[in-house]
LUMVOVEX-658766 format. One record per residue: x, y, z of N, C-alpha, C in turn; residue number from 1. Coordinates in Angstrom, 1 decimal, decimal comma. Atoms other than C-alpha are relative to their C-alpha. Example, Ala and Ser with C-alpha at 12.3 -4.5 7.8 and 13.67 -1.06 7.14 Angstrom:
2
0,9;-1,2;0,0;12,3;-4,5;7,8;0,9;1,2;0,0;1
-0,9;-1,1;0,0;13,7;-1,1;7,1;-0,8;1,1;0,8;2
! end
This chain:
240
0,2;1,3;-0,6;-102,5;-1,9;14,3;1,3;-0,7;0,1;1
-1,7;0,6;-0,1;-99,4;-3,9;15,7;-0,5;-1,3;0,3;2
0,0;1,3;-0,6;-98,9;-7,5;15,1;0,3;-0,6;1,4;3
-0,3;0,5;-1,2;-98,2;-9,7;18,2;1,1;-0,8;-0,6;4
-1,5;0,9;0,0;-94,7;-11,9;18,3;-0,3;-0,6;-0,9;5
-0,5;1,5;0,6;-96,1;-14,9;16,7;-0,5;0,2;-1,3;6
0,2;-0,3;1,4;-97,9;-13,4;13,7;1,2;0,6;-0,8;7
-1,4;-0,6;0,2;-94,8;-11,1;13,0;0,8;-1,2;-0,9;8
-1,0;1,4;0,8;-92,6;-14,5;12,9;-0,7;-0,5;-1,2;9
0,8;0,8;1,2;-95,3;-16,0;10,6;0,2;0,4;-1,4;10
0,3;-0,9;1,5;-95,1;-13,2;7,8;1,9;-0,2;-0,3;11
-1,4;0,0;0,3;-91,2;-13,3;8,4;0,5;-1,6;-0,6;12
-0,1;1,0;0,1;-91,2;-16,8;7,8;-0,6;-0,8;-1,8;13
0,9;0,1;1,6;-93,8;-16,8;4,2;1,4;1,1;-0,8;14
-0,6;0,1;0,7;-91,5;-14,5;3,5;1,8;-0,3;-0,5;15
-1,2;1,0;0,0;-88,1;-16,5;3,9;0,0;-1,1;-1,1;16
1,0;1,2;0,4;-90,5;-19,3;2,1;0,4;0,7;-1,5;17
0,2;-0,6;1,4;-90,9;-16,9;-0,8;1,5;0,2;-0,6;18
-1,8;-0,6;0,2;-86,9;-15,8;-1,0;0,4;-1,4;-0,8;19
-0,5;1,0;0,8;-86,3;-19,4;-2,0;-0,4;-0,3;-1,3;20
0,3;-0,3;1,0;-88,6;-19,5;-4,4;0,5;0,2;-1,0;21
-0,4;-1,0;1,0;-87,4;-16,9;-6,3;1,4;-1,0;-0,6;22
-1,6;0,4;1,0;-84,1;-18,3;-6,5;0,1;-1,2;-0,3;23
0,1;1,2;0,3;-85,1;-21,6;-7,3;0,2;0,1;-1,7;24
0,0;-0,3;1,2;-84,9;-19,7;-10,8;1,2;0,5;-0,4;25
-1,6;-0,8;0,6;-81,2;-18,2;-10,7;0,9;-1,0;-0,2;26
-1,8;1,1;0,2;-78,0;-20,6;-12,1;0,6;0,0;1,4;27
-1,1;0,3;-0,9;-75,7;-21,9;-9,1;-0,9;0,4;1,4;28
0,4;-0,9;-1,9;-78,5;-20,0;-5,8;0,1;-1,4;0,9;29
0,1;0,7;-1,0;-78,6;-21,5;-2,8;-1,1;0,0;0,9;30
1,3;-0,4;-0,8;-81,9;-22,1;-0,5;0,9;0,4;1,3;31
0,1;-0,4;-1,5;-82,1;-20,4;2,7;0,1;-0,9;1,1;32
0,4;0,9;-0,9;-83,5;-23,4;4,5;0,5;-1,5;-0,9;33
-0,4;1,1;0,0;-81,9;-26,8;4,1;-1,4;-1,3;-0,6;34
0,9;1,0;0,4;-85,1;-28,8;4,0;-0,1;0,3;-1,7;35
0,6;-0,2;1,2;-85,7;-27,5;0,2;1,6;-0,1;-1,3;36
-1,1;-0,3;0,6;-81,9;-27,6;-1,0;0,4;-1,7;-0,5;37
-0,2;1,3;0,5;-80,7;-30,3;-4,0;1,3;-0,3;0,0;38
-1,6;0,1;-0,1;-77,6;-31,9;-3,3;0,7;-0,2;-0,8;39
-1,1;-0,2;1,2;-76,2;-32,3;-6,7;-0,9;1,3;-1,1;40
0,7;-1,3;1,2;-77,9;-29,1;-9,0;0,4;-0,8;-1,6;41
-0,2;0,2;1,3;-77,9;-30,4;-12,4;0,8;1,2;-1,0;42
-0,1;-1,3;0,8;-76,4;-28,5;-15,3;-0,8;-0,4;-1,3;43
0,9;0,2;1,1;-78,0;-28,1;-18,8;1,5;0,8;-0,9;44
-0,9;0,0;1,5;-76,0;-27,6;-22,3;-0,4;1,3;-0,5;45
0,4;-1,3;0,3;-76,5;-23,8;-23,4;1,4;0,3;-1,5;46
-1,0;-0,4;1,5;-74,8;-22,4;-26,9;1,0;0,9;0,3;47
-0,9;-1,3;-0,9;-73,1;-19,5;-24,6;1,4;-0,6;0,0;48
-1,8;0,4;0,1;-69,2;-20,0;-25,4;0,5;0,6;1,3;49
-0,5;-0,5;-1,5;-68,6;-18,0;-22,0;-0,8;-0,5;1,4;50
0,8;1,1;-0,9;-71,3;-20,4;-20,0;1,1;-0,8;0,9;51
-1,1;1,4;-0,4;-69,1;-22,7;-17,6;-0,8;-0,9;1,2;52
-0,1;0,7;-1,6;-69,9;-25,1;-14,6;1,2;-0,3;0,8;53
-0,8;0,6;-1,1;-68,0;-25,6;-11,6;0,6;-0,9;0,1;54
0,3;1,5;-0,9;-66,3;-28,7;-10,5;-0,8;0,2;1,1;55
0,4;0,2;-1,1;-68,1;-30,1;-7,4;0,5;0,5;1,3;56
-0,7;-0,2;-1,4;-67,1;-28,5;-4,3;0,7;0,7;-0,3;57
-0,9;-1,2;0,4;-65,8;-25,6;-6,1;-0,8;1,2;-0,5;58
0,5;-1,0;0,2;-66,5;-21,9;-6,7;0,5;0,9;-0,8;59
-0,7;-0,8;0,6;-65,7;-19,5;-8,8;0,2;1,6;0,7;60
-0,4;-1,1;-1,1;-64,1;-16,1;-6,9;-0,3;1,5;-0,7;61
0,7;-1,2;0,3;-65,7;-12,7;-7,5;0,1;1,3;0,9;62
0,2;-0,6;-1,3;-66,0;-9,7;-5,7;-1,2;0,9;0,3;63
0,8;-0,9;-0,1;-68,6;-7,6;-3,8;-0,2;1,2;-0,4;64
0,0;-1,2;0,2;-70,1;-4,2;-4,2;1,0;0,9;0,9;65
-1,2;-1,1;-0,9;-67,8;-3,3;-1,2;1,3;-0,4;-0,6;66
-1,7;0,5;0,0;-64,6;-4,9;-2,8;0,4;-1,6;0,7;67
-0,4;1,2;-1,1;-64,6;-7,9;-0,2;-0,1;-1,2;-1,3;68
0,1;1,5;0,6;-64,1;-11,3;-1,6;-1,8;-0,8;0,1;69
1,2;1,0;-0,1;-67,0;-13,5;-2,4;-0,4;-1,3;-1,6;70
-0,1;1,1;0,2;-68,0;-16,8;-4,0;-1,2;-0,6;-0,9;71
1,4;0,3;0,4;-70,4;-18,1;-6,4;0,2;-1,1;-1,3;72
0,2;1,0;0,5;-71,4;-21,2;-8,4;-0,6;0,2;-1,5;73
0,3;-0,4;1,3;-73,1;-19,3;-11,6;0,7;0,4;-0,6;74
-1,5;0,5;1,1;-70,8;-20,0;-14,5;-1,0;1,0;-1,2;75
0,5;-0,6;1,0;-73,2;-17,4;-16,2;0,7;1,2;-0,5;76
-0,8;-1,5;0,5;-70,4;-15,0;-18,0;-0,7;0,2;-0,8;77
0,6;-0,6;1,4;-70,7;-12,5;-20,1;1,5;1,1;0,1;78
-0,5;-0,6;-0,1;-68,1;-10,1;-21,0;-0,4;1,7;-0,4;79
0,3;-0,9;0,2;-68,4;-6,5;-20,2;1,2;1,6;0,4;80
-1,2;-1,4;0,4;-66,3;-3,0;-21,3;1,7;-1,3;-0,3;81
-1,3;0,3;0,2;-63,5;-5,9;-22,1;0,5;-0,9;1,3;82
-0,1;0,7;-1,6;-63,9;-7,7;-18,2;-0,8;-1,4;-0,6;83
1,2;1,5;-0,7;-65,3;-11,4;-17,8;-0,9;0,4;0,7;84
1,0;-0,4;-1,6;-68,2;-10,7;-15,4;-0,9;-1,3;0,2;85
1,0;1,1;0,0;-70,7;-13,0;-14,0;-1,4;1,1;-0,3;86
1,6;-0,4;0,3;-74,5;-12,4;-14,2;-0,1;1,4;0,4;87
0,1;-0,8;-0,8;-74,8;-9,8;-11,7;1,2;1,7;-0,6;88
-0,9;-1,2;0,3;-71,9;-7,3;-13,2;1,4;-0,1;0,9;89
-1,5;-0,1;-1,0;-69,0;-8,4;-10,5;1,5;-0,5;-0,9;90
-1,0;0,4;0,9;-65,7;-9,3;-12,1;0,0;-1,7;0,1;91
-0,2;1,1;-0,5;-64,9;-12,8;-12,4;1,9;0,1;0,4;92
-1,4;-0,4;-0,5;-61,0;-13,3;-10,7;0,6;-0,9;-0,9;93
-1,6;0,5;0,7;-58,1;-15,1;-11,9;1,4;0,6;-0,4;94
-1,0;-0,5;0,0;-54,5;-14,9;-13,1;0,4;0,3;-1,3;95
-0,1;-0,4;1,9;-53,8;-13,2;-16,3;1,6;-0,9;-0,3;96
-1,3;0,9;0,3;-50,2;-15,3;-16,2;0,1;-0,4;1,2;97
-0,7;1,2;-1,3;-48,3;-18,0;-14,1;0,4;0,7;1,2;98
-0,5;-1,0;-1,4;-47,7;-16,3;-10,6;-0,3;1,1;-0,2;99
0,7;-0,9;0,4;-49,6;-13,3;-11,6;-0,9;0,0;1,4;100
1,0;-0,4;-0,7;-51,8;-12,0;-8,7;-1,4;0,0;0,1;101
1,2;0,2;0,0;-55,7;-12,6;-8,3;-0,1;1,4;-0,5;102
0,3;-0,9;0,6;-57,3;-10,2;-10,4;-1,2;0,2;-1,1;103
0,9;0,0;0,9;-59,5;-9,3;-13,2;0,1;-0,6;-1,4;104
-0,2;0,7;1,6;-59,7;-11,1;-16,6;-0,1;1,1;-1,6;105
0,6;-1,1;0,8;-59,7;-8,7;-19,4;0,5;-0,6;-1,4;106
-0,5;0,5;1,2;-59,3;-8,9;-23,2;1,0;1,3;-0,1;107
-0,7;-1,4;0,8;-56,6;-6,9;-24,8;-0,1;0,9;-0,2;108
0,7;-1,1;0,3;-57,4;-3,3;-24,5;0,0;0,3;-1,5;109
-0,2;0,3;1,4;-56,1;-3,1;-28,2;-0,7;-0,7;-0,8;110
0,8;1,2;0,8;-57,6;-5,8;-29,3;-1,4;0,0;0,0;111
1,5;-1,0;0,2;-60,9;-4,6;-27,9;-0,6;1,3;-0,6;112
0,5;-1,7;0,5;-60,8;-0,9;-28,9;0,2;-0,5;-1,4;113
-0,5;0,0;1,3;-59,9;-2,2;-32,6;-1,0;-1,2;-0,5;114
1,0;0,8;0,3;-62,6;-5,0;-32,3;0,6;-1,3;-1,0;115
-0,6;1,4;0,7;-60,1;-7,9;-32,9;-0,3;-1,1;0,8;116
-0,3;1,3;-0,5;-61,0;-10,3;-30,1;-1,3;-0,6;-0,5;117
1,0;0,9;0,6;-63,5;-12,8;-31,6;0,0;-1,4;0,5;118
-0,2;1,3;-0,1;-64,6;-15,9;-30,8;0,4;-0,1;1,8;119
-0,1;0,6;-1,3;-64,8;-15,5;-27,0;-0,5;-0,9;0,7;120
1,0;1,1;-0,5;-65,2;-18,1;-24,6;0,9;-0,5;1,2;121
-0,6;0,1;-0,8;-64,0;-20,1;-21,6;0,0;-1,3;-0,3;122
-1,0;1,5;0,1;-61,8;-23,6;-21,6;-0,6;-0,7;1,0;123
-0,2;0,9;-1,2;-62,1;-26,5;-19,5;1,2;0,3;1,1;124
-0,2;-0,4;-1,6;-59,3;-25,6;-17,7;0,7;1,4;0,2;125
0,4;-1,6;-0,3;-60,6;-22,0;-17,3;1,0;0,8;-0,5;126
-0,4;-1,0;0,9;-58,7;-20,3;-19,9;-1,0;1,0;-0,7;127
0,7;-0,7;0,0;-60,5;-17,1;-20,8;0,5;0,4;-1,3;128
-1,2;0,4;1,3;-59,3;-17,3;-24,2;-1,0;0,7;-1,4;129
0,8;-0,1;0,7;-60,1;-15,8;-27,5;0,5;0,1;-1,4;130
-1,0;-0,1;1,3;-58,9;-14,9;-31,4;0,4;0,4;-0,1;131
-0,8;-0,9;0,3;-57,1;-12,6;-32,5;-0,2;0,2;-1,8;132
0,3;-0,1;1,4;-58,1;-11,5;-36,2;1,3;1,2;-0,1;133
-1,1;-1,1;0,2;-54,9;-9,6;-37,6;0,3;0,0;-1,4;134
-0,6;0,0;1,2;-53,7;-8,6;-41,0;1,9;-0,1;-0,3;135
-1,2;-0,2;-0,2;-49,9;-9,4;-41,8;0,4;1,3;-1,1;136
-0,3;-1,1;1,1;-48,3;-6,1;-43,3;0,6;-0,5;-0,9;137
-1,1;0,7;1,4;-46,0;-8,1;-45,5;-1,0;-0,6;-1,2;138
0,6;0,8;1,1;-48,5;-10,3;-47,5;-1,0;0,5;-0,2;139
1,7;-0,4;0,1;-51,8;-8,7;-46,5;-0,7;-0,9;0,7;140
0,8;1,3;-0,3;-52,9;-12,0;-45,4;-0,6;0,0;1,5;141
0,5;-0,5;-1,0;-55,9;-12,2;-42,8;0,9;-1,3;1,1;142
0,0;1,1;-1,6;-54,4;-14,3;-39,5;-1,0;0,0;0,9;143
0,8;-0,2;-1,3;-56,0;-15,6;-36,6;0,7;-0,7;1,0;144
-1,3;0,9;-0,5;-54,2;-16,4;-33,7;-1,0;-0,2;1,3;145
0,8;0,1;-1,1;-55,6;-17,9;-30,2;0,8;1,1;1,1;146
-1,0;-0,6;-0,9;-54,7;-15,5;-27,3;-0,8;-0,5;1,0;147
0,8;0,4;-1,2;-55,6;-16,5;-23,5;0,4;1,3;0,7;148
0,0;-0,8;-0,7;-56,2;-13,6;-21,4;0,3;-0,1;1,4;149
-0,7;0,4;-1,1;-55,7;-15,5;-18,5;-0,7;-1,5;0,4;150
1,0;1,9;-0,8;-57,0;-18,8;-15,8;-1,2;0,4;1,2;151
0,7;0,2;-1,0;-60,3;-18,6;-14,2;0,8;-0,8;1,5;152
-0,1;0,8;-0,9;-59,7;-19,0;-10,3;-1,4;-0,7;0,2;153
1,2;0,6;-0,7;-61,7;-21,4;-8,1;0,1;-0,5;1,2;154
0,1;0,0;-1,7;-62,3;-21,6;-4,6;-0,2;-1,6;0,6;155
0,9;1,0;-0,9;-62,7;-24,7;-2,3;0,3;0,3;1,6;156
0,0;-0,2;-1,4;-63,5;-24,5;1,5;-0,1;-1,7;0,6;157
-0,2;1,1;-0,8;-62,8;-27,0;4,2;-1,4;-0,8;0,2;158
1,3;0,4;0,1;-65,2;-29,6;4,4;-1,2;0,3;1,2;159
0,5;-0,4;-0,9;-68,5;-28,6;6,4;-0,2;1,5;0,1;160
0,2;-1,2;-0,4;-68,1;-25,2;6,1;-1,1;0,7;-0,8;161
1,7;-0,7;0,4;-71,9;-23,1;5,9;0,8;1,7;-0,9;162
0,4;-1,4;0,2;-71,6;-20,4;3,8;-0,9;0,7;0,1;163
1,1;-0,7;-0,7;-73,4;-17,5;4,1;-0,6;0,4;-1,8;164
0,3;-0,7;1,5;-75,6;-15,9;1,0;-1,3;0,5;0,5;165
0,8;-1,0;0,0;-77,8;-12,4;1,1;-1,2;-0,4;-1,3;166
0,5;-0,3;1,1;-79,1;-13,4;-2,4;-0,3;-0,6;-0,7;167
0,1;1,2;0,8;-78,8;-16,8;-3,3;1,3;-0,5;-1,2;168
-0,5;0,8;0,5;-76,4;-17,5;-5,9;1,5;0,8;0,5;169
-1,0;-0,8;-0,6;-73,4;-15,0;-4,0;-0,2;-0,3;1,3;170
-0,3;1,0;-2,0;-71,7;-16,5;-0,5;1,3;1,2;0,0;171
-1,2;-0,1;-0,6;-69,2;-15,3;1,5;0,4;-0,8;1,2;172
-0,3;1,1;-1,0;-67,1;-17,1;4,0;-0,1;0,7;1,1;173
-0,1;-0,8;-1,4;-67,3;-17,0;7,4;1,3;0,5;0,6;174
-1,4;-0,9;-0,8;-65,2;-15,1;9,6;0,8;-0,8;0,7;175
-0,9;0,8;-0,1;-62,2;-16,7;9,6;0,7;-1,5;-0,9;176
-0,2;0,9;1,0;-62,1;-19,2;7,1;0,6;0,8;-1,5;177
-0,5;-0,7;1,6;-59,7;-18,6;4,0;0,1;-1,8;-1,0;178
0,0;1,0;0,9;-60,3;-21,4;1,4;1,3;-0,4;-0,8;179
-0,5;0,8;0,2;-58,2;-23,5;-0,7;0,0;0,9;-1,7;180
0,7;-0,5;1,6;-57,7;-21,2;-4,5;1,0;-1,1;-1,0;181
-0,9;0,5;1,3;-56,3;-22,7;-7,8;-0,7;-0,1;-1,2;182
1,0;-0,2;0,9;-57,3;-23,1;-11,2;-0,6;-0,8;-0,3;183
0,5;1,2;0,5;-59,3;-25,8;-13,1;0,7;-1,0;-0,5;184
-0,8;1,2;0,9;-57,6;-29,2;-14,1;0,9;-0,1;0,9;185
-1,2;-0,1;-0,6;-54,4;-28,4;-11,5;-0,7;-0,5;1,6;186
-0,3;-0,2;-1,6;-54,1;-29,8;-8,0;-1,3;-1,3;0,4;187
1,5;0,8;0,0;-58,0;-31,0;-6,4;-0,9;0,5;-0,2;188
1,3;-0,1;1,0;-59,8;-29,2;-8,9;0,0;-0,5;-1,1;189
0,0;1,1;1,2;-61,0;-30,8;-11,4;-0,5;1,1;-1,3;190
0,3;-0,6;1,3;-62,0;-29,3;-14,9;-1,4;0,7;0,3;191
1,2;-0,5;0,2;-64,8;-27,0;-15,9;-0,6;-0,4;-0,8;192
1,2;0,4;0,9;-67,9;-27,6;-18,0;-0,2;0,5;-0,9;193
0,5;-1,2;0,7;-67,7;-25,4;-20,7;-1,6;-0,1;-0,8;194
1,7;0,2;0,6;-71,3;-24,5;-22,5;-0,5;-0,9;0,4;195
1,2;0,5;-0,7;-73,0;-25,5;-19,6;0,0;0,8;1,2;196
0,3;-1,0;-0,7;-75,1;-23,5;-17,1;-0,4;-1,2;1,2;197
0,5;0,5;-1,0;-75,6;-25,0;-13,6;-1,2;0,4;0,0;198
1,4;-0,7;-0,4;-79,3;-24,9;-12,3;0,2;0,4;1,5;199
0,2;-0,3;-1,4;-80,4;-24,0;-8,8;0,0;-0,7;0,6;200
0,2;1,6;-1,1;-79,8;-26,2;-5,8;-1,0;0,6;0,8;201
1,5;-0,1;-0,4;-83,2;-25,6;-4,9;-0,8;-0,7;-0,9;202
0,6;0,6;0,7;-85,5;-27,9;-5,4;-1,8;0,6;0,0;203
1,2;-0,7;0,1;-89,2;-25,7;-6,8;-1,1;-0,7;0,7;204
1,3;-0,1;-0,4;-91,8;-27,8;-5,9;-0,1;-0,6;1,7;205
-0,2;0,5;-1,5;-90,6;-28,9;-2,1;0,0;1,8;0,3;206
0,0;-1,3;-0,1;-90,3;-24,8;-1,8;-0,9;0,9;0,0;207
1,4;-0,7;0,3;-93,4;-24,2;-3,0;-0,6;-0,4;1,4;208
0,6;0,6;-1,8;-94,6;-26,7;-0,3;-0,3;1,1;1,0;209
-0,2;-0,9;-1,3;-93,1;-24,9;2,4;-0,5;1,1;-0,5;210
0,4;-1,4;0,1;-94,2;-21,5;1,1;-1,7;-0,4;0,3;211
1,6;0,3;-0,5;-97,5;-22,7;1,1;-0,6;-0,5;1,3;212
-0,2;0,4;-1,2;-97,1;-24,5;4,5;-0,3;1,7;0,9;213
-0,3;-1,5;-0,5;-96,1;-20,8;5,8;-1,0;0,3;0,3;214
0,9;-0,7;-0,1;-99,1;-19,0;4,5;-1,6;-0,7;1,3;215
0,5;0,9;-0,6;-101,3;-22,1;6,1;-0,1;0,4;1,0;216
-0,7;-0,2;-1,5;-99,5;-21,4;9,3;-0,6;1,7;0,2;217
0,3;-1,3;-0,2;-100,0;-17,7;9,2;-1,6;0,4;0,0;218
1,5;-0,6;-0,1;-103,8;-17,8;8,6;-0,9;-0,8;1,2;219
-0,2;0,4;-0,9;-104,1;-19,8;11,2;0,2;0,8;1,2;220
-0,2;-0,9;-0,5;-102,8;-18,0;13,5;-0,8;1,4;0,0;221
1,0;-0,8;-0,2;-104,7;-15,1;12,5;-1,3;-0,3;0,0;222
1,1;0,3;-0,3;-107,6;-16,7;12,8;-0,8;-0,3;1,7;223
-0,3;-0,4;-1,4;-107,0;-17,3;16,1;0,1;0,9;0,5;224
-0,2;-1,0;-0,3;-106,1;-14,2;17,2;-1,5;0,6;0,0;225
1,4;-0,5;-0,1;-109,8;-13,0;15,6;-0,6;-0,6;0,9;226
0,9;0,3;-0,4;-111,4;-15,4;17,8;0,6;0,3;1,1;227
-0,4;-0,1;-1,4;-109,7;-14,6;20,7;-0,2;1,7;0,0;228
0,6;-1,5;-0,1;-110,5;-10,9;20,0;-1,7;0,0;0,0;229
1,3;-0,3;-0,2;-114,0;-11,4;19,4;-0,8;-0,8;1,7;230
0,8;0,7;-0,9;-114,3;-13,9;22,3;0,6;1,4;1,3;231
0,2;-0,8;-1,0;-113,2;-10,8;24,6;-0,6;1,1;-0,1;232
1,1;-1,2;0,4;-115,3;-8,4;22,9;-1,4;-0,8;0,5;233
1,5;0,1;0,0;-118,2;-10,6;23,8;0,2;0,1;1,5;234
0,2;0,1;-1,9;-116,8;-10,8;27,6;-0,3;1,3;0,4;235
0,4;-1,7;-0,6;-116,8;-7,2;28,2;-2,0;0,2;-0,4;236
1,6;-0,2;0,0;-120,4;-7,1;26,6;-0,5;-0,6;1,0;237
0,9;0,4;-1,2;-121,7;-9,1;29,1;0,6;0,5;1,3;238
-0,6;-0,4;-1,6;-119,9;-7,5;32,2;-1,3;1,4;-0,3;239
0,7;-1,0;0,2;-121,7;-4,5;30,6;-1,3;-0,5;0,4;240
! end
């Protein structure tokens, strides 16, 4: 049995409805549809030393499964094999030193394979920074020293510009737009939030609405449809 055009849309549309939903529950997503999106996302206070927020109008720079650049607002790290990553497993970028190249954040291979970096976490102005536990050979005596592994970047794009997102809390720019990078604290970015998680700029129960709206819409519609099938099943009976 094959829908007709406008049922089709209907189901495509519950589930567009539903997509937001979901991510009304991920750090930093972004809705689909504008009617349901909060124009400032709150953050919340988390214990997570590698937790950060955004400034406003800024992004932290990541990259795809293909390699391509892309863009995202969830300050939810974690460090993994010795990398910064966000939620998802992508790298987070930055410059391990001053004029250093965009790149990956890492801890000290050394310092990781020997299980000296302690105490990781990320700075206000996005230093990726951690201890250093070492013994001095001369005295014996334990040290600890701070090392920074490098500077979270952060993205801003010209004002007005729609990004795009497959997923909710991961954008890429459109084609042709190259953004504005630097680190936290320098320039017109402003500081990070450390141990604090943005929420979703989706607001749940305007989302629900619409999802509910949708299904509304769609039974409807098929309800219609039935009576307009049975009202031609009754015409042919009487031709008969």
């Amino acid at each position: 049995m094959f829908l007709n055009p406008a049922l089709s849309q209907a189901l495509d549309r519950i589930a567009e409805r539903a997509s937001d939903v979901r991510r009304a529950f991920t750090p930093g997503s972004s809705p689909a549809f504008d009617d349901v999106a909060i124009a400032k996302p709150a953050s919340q206070f988390t214990l997570d030393p590698l937790a950060a927020t955004a400034p406003d109008g800024a992004y932290f720079i990541t990259r795809d499964a293909a390699g391509q650049s892309a863009y995202t607002r969830d300050g939810s790290f974690h460090v993994a094999g010795g990398m910064l990553a966000c939620a998802d497993g992508s790298p987070v970028l930055g410059f391990s030193t001053t004029g250093s190249a965009l790149g990956e954040l890492r801890v000290d291979p050394i310092d990781d394979a020997l299980g000296r970096a302690l105490d990781l976490r990320v700075e206000a102005d996005g230093s990726f920074a951690y201890t250093r536990a070492a013994i001095d050979p001369r005295s014996g005596k334990r040290e600890l020293q701070r090392v920074v592994a490098g500077r979270i970047a952060l993205a801003r794009f010209p004002v007005a510009t729609k990004l795009e997102s497959a997923n909710g809390p991961s954008f890429s720019a459109p084609a042709g737009v190259v953004p504005h990078s630097g680190v936290p604290g320098k320039g017109v970015f402003g500081v990070l939030q450390p141990m604090r998680r943005e929420a979703s700029g989706i607001d749940l129960d305007a989302s629900l609405a619409r999802l509910k709206a949708a299904y509304v819409a769609f039974d409807a519609l098929a309800a219609a449809e039935t009576a307009k099938g049975r009202l031609g099943k009754t015409a042919l009976d009487l031709v008969k």
